[in-house]
N, C-alpha and C positions, 0 to 999 in steps of 0.2 A: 444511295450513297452512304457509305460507314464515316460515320463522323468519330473524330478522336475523342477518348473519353477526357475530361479536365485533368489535368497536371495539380495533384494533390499534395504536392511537395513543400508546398507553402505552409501559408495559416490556413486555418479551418481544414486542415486534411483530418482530422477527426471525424467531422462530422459528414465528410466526402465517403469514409473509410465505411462510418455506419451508412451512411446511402449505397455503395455497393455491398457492402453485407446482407442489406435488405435484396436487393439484385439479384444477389448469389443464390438467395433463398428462394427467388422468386423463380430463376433458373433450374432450381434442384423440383420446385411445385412442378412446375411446365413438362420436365421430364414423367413426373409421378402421373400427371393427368396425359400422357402420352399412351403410357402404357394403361393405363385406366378407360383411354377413351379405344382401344385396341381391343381389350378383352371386353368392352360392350361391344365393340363392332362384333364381333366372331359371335357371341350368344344372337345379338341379333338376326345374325344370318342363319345359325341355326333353328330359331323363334320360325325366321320364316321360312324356311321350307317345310318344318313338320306343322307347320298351321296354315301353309300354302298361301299365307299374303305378304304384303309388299316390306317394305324394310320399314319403312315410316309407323306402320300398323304393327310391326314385332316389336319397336323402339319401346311403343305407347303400353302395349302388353306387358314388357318388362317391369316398365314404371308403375305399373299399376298391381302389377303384383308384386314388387316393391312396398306401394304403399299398404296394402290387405295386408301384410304381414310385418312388415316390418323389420324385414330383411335389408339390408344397404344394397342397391341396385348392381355393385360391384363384386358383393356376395352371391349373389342369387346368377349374376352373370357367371359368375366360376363354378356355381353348381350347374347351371345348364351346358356348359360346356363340357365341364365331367360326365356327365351322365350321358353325351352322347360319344365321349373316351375313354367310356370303362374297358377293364378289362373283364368280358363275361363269364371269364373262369374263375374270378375273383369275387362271386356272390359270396357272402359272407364274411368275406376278411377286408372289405374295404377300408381306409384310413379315418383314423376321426375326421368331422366334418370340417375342424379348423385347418387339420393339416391338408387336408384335400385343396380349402379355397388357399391357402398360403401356396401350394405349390403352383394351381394353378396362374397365381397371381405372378409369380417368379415365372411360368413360362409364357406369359401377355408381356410383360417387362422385356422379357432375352427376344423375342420377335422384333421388336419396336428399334431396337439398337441396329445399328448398319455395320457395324464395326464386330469382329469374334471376341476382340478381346472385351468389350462391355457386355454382350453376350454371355459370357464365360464368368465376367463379375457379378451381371444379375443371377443367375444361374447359382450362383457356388452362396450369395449374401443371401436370396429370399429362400433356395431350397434346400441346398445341398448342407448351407453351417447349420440350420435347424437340425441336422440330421447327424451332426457330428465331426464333417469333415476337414478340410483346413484349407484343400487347394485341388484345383481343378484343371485338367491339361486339355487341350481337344488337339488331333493332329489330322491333315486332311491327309487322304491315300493321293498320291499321283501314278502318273502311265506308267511312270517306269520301277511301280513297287514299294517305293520307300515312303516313309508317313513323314512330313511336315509339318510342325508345328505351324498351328493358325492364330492359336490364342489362348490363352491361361488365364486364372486369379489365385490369386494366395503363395503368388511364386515370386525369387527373386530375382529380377532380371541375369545375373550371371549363373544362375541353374538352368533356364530357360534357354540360355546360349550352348550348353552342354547338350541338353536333348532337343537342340532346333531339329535336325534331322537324323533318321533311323533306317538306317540301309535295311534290307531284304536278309531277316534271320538273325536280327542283333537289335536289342536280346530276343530270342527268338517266341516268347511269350506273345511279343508285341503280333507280330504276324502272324501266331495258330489262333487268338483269337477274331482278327481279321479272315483268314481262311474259313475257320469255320463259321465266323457269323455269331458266335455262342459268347456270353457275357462271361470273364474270368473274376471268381471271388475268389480274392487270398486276404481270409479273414488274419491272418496272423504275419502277412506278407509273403514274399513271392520263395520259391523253392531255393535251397542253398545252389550259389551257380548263379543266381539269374541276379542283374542290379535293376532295379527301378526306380524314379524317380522318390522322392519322398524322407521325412524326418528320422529312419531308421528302419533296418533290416525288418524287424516284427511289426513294425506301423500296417495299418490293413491300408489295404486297396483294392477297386473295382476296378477291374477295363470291362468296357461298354463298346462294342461294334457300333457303329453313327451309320444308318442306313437309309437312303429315301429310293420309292419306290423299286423298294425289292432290291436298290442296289448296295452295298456294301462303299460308303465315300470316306470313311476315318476313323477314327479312334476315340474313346473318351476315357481319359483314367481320374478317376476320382481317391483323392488319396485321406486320411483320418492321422490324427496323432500318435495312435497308438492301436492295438490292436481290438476289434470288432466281431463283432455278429451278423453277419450277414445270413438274419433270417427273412422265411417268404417275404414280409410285409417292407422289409428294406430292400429288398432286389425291386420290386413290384414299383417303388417309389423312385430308382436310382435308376432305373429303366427307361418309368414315364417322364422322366425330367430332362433323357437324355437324347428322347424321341426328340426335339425341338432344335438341337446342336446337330444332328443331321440333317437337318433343313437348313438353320444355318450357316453352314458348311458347305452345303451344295449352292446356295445363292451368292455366295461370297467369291468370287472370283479375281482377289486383290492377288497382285506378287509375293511371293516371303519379302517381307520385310527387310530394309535394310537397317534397321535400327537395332538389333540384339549384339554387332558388333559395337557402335556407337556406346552402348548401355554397358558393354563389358570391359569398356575402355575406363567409363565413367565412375564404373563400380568400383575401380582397381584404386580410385585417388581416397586419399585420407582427408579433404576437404569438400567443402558443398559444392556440386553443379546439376545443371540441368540443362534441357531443350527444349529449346522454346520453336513450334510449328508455327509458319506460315508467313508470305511475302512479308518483311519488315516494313516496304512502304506502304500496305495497306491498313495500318495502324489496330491490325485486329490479332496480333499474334496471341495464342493458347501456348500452354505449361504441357508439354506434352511426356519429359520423362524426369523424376527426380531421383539423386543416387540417395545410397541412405545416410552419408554422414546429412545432404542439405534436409532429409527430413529433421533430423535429430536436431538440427540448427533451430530448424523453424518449429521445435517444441508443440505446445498444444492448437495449434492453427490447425484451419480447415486444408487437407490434404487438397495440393493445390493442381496434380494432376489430373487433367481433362479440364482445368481452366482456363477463360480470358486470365491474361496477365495483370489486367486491369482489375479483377477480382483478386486473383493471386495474392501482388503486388502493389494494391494498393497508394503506397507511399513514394514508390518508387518506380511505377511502373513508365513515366513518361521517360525517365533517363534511361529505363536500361529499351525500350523503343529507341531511342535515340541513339544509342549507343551500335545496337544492332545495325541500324542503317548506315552507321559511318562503317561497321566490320564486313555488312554487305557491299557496299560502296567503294572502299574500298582493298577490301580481299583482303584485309590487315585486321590483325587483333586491337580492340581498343580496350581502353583500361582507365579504372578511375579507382582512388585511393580510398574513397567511400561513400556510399549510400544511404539515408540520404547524409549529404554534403555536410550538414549542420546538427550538433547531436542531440541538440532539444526539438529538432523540429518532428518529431515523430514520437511515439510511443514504442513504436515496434525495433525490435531489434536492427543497428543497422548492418550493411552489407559491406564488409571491409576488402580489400584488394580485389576487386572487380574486374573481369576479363573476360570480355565476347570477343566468341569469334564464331567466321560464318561457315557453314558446315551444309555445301550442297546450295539449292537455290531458293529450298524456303525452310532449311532449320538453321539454326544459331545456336551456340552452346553458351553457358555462363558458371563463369568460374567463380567461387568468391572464397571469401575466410568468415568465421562469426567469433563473437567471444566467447561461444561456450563452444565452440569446433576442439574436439579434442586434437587438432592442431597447435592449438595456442593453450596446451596445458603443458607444466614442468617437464614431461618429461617428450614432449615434442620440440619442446624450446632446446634442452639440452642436446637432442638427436641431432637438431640444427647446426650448435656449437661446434659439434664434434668432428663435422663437414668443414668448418672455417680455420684456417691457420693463418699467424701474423708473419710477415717475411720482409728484412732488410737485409739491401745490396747495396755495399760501398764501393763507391767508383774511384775512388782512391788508394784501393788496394785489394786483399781480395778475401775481405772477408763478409760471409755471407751469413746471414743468422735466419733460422726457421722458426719456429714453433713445433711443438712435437704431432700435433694433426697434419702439418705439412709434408711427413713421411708416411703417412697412410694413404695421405690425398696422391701422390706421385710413386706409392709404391715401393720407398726407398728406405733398406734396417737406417736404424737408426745411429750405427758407427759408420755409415757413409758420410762424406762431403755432401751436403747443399749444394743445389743446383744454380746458380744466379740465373737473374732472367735473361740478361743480354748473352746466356749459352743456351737459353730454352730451346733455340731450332730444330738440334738433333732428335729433340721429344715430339715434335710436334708431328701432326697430319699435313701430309704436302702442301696440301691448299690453303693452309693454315699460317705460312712463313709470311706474305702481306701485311694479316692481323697483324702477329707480332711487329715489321717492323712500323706500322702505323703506330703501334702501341708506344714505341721506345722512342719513334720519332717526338710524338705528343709531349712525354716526358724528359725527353735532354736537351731536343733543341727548343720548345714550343717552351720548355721548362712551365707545363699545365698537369693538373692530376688525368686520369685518362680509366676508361676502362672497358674490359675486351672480356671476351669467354673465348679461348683457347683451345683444341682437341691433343691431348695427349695422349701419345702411346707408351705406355705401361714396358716394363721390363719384361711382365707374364705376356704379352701382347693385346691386353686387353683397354679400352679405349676408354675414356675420363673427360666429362664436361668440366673445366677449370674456368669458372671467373674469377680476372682479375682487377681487383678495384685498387689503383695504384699513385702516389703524389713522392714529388722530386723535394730532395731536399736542396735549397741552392745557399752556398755560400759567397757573397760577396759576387754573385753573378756567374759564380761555375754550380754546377750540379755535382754536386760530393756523394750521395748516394740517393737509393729510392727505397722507398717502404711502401710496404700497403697488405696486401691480404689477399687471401687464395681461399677460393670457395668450390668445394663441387658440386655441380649442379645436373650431374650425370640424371640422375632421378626423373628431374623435371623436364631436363628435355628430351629423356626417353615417352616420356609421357605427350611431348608435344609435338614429337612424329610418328605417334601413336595416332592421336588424334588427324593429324596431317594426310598420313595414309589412309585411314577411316575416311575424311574429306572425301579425296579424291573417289575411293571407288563409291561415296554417296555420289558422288557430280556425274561419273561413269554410268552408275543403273538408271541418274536419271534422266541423261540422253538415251541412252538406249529405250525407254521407257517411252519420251517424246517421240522415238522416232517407231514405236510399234505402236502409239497411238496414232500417229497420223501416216501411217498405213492403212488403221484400219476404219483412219477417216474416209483417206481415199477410196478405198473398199468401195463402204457404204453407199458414198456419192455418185460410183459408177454403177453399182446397181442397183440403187432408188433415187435416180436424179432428180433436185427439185425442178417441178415441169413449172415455169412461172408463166404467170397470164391465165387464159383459159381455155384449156382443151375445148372442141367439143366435137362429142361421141355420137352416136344415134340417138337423137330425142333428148342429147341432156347436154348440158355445159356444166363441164368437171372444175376445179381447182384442187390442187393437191401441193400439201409442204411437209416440210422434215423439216425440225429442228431440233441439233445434235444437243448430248446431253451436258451436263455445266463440265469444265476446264478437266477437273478430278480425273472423270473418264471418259469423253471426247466422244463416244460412241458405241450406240449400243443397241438390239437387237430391234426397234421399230423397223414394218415396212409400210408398205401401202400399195394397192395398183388399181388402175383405170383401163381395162383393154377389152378394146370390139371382138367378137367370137365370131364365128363365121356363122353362124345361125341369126345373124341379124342383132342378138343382144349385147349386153356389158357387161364382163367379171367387175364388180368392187369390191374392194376388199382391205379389211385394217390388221396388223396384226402385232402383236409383242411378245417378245423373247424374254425371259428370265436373265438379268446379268447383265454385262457391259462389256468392251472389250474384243478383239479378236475373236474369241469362241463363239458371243454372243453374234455376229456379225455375221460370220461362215455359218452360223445355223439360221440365222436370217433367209441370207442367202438363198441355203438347199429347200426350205419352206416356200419361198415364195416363188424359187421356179415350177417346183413339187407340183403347187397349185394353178400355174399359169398352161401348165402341161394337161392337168385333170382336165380344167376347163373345160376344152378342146372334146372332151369326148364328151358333150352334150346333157351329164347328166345333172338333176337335181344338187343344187347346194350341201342339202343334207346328207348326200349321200357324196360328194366332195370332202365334207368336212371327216367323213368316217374315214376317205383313203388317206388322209393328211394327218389324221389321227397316226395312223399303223405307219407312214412317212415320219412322220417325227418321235415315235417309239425305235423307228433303226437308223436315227440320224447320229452321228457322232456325238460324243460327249454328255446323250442322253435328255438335249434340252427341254424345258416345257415354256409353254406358250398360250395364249390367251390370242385369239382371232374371232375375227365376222367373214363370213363368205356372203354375196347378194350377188343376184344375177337379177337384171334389169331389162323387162320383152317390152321396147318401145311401141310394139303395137296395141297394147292394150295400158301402157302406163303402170305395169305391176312389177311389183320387187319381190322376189322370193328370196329370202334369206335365213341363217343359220348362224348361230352365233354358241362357242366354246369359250364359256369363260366370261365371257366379254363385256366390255361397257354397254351400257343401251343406248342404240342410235337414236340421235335427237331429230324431229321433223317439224319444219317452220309450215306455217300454213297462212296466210294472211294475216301474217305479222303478228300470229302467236306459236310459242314453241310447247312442244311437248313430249317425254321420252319416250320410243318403242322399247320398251323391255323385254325382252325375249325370252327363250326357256331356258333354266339354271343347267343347262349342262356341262359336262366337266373341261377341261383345259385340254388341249391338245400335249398327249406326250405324259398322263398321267397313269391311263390301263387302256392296256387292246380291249377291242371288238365295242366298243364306244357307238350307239346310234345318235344321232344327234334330230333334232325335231327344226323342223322349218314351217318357218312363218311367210304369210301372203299379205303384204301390205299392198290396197292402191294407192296409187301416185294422183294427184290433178296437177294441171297446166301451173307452171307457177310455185310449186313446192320447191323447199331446200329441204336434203338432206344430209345431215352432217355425220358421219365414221371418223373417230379419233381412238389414242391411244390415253392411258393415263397420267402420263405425264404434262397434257392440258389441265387436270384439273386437282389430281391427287395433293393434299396438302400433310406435311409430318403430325402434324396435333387437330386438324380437325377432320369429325367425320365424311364420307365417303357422299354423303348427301348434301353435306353444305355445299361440294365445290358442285354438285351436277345444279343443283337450284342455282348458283353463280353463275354457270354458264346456259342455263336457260335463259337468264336476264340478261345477258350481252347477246345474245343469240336474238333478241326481242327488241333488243335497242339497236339491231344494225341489221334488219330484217332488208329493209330497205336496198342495200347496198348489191354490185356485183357481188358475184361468189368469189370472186379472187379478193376483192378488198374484204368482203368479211371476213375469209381466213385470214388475210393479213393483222386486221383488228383483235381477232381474237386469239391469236399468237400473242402480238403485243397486250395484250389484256390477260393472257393467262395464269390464273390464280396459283398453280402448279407450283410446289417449292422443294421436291422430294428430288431436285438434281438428274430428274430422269427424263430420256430423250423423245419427241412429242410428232406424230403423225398427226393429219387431219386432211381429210377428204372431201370437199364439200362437191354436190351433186343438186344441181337445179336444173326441173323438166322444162322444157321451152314450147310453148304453143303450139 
């Protein structure tokens, strides 16, 4: 359950503000030991295969040769990792040692991130600014040619919206070095004729081909302030850093974005706003985009994008929560005059003219003013003026008096006649003669002040937001004339069917979205139904479940299968797909019937897993995957199995668990002609055996051993039970928190 954070608004928001400070800080550790606890994972696994033992025994190795020297454990992990991603034609020109463990430490950091565009931040802040640059673009290739923007740093959102997409031959640089595969250095910038991104014609830039397994998936332009050298030791470093954004890039299977229009709407205002992600009524909403007058607002403060709001916003975060949920509730903008309410109750700057509104079904936008918004400086104030004209109409004759702005505002020289308002109709927009006569009603019979925004058409034909803020003069119980003021407001409300339209087509991408997730729900559920209860097969009683991945992406490449062979035995089998989503789903799919096919012809697992290998090398969109194949001879109680990648299957034995770890072969879908090694386990009377994916056990910050020892312990405390309710239990038990979607197989021999 997320519980709300306290309403800081009051007294002691001080010291509330320094308790989420500490928070924030403690949030920004948690990220840094993420990526810390990443780049030990990878040396450990390299530890053990070149020393041929278990992960537990590489950990121990590491740290101890940690201690012998004296080396920081996260150091000596960034040299083992290098040394087995040299480049071997680069003896002798290698980078200094520091720069080598900084870079690699920048690409353990861009792994860890789920998202391109944090990717692209860690990326450009640990390796690429060391190095001189300023901003970083990555763009994914699609089917039909044109490169996509997936995620940037050091850019500004309405440059971003310029080069979100790059048609096939425009500028044509971008795609010869996609054709050919070949890194383009223009140390001095790109040839006259060509435009590309970046702070100036002569500023250098790299594009970088983004390639995983041989294939060619995007683009990376790395761009510098000014002009460069790109010599051996800089290509060498701008290469290995970009090796990782092609893996990123290939896992990432999110939509373009619908937010670059949002951002370029935002960018356009001369005041602070931003958006804030995520349902309003679950009280956890994050700062997800800010324009840059609201940075300049919010001065030396912690850059509050990628924040809780409650970190952000501190002082104010409970209102403008609140406020959200009435503009989600209901579809109306709300508004409050200022934040906080009272002007001693806070230290921090407060939030004047305030205005959310909901934008789709889980962002909300917020408007506001500051007092150092160059908004509210002389010559903002004056522009404003300039917009307002004073205007009285005598009803007792016919004289009409302006102001001299009120022939700019309607468009009329200034040796014309004044317009009176009780003639305004012939100006106005059709729809628009009601207003008016509500307006005139308000003020001659109601004799009350009144006021409307009006649309005029111009003499040039062009269209004019007019507010009218307008009071009756009455004498003696007649109405003698009206005065009041004429505002245009043409500006702001171009801006706020700006915003309006933006709205809608977010609300549009995100049914359509809804409704191609649960497609590929349904998909999923027709070809790996959950079988509930207990099968049971020759010599065994199965249980098998799915459980699809969290809301975000609804579904994603797990499968699983239980099925009798005609030779008497059982195919089992776990497997997981790379990704989420329609694509990941359809290569689910083609996998698993792949394999329900091979089956059938009788042979060895190991030599299954080989033809599924070279199956999922010419399956569309090029997936990889992580499988166990077992085939189960009831007559003799034996499992031969093979495992690509894989988890190690756990086996309960008289109420103790223990894992089969199998041979470290490679992943299905990474290089042809793949042999894969199989293993001969016996079974006895009374065994469980458990096949899962990692989405049972996989946690974002802890190692990859805490959650298997976790789930040997729940495995040991429910030994006892059917195999349908222990999978039940250890479903609801699952330590799992990486949003990914969860197979488990459980297999117990019967008497």
């Amino acid at each position: 359950m997320i519980r709300p954070v306290p309403d800081t608004s009051g007294t002691g928001g001080a010291q509330t503000a320094s308790t989420i400070a500490a928070l924030s800080a403690e949030a920004d550790r948690l990220r840094a030991e993420g990526a810390r606890r990443h780049l030990l994972d990878l040396a450990t696994g390299v530890l053990a295969a070149q020393l041929q033992v278990g992960p537990a025994q590489a950990r121990e190795h590491l740290e101890k040769l940690s201690q012998d020297t004296g080396v920081s454990p996260q150091d000596l992990a960034a040299d083992v990792v290098n040394g087995v991603a040299g480049d071997p034609d680069a003896a002798g020109s290698a980078p200094p040692l520091a720069e080598a463990r900084r870079a690699r430490r920048a690409l353990a950091a861009a792994e860890t991130y789920e998202r391109v565009d944090e990717s692209a931040r860690a990326l450009l802040e640990g390796g690429l600014a060391p190095l001189g640059a300023q901003s970083l673009w990555l763009w994914r290739l699609t089917e039909t040619g044109c490169l996509r923007l997936a995620g940037h740093a050091g850019v500004g959102a309405a440059e971003a919206v310029v080069w979100q997409w790059i048609p096939p031959g425009a500028p044509a640089m971008f795609h010869a070095a996609v054709v050919d595969g070949s890194p383009c250095w223009l140390g001095s910038g790109p040839p006259l004729g060509e435009v590309l991104p970046g702070p100036g014609r002569r500023a250098g830039r790299a594009l970088v081909p983004l390639s995983t397994q041989g294939t060619v998936v995007g683009l990376a332009l790395a761009v510098w302030p000014e002009p460069v050298d790109f010599d051996p030791r800089l290509r060498r470093a701008l290469t290995g850093l970009m090796e990782v954004a092609g893996t990123v890039l290939a896992g990432d299977d999110s939509e373009p974005s619908e937010m670059p229009a949002l951002m370029d709407v935002l960018d356009a205002l001369g005041h602070p706003a931003m958006v804030l992600r995520g349902a309003p009524e679950s009280l956890a909403l994050s700062v997800e985009y800010t324009n840059g007058a609201a940075d300049r607002s919010l001065g030396g403060s912690a850059p509050p994008v990628g924040r809780p709001l409650a970190l952000a916003f501190p002082y104010v975060h409970a209102e403008l929560s609140r406020l959200a949920r009435g503009a989600h509730g209901s579809a109306r903008r709300q508004s409050v005059a200022r934040l906080p309410r009272i002007a001693d109750e806070a230290r921090a700057a407060p939030l004047l003219d305030v205005r959310v509104l909901p934008a789709g079904t889980d962002r909300t936008v917020v408007l506001w003013h500051a007092v150092s918004d160059p908004e509210m400086s002389e010559s903002r104030a004056v522009g404003h003026l300039e917009g307002v004209a004073l205007f009285r109409d005598s009803l007792v004759g016919d004289d009409t008096v302006w102001s001299a702005p009120a022939y700019r505002i309607f468009g009329v020289d200034r040796d014309r006649a004044p317009v009176p308002l009780l003639a305004m109709r012939p100006w106005l927009h059709p729809e628009d003669g009601d207003v008016l006569t509500q307006l005139l009603t308000t003020l001659t019979e109601r004799q009350r002040g009144a006021l409307a925004v009006l649309r005029i058409i111009r003499a040039d034909g062009t269209l004019r937001h007019v507010r009218v803020a307008a009071e009756p003069l009455v004498d003696d119980g007649v109405v003698t004339a009206i005065t009041g003021v004429y505002q245009d407001v043409s500006a702001s409300r171009r801006t706020e069917a700006a915003l309006t339209a933006t709205f809608d087509q977010l609300t549009a991408v995100q049914k359509q979205a809804a409704l191609s997730d649960e497609m590929a729900l349904r998909l999923q559920q027709a070809i790996v139904p959950e079988a509930l209860g207990i099968q049971e097969l020759p010599g065994l009683s199965v249980a098998a479940r799915y459980r699809p991945a969290a809301q975000e992406y609804r579904v994603g490449g797990d499968w699983y299968d239980a099925l009798p062979l005609p030779s008497g035995g059982v195919l089992l089998a776990v497997g997981d797909i790379a990704g989420h989503g329609i694509d990941s789903a359809t290569g689910m799919v083609a996998l698993r019937n792949a394999l329900r096919g091979l089956a059938f012809s009788g042979h060895a697992p190991g030599r299954l897993m080989e033809w599924l290998n070279e199956v999922t090398l010419r399956t569309s969109g090029a997936p990889t995957a992580t499988a166990v194949c077992a085939l189960y001879d009831p007559a003799d109680r034996s499992l031969r199995w093979a495992s690509a990648g894989h988890l190690p299957l756990l086996l309960l034995r008289e109420g103790r668990a223990r894992l089969l770890d199998g041979p470290h072969d490679l992943l299905l879908g990474a290089t042809p002609s793949v042999t894969y090694q199989e293993l001969r386990t016996p079974l006895h009377p009374g065994d469980t055996l458990l096949l899962y994916t990692d989405g049972l056990i996989e946690r974002r910050h802890d190692a990859l051993d805490q959650g298997l020892e976790t789930l040997v312990g729940l495995a040991e405390r429910w030994s006892g039970c059917e195999v349908d309710e222990q999978v039940e239990r250890l479903l609801e038990a699952a330590t799992g928190d990486t949003d990914d979607d969860t197979s488990v197989v459980a297999i117990r021999v019967r008497e």
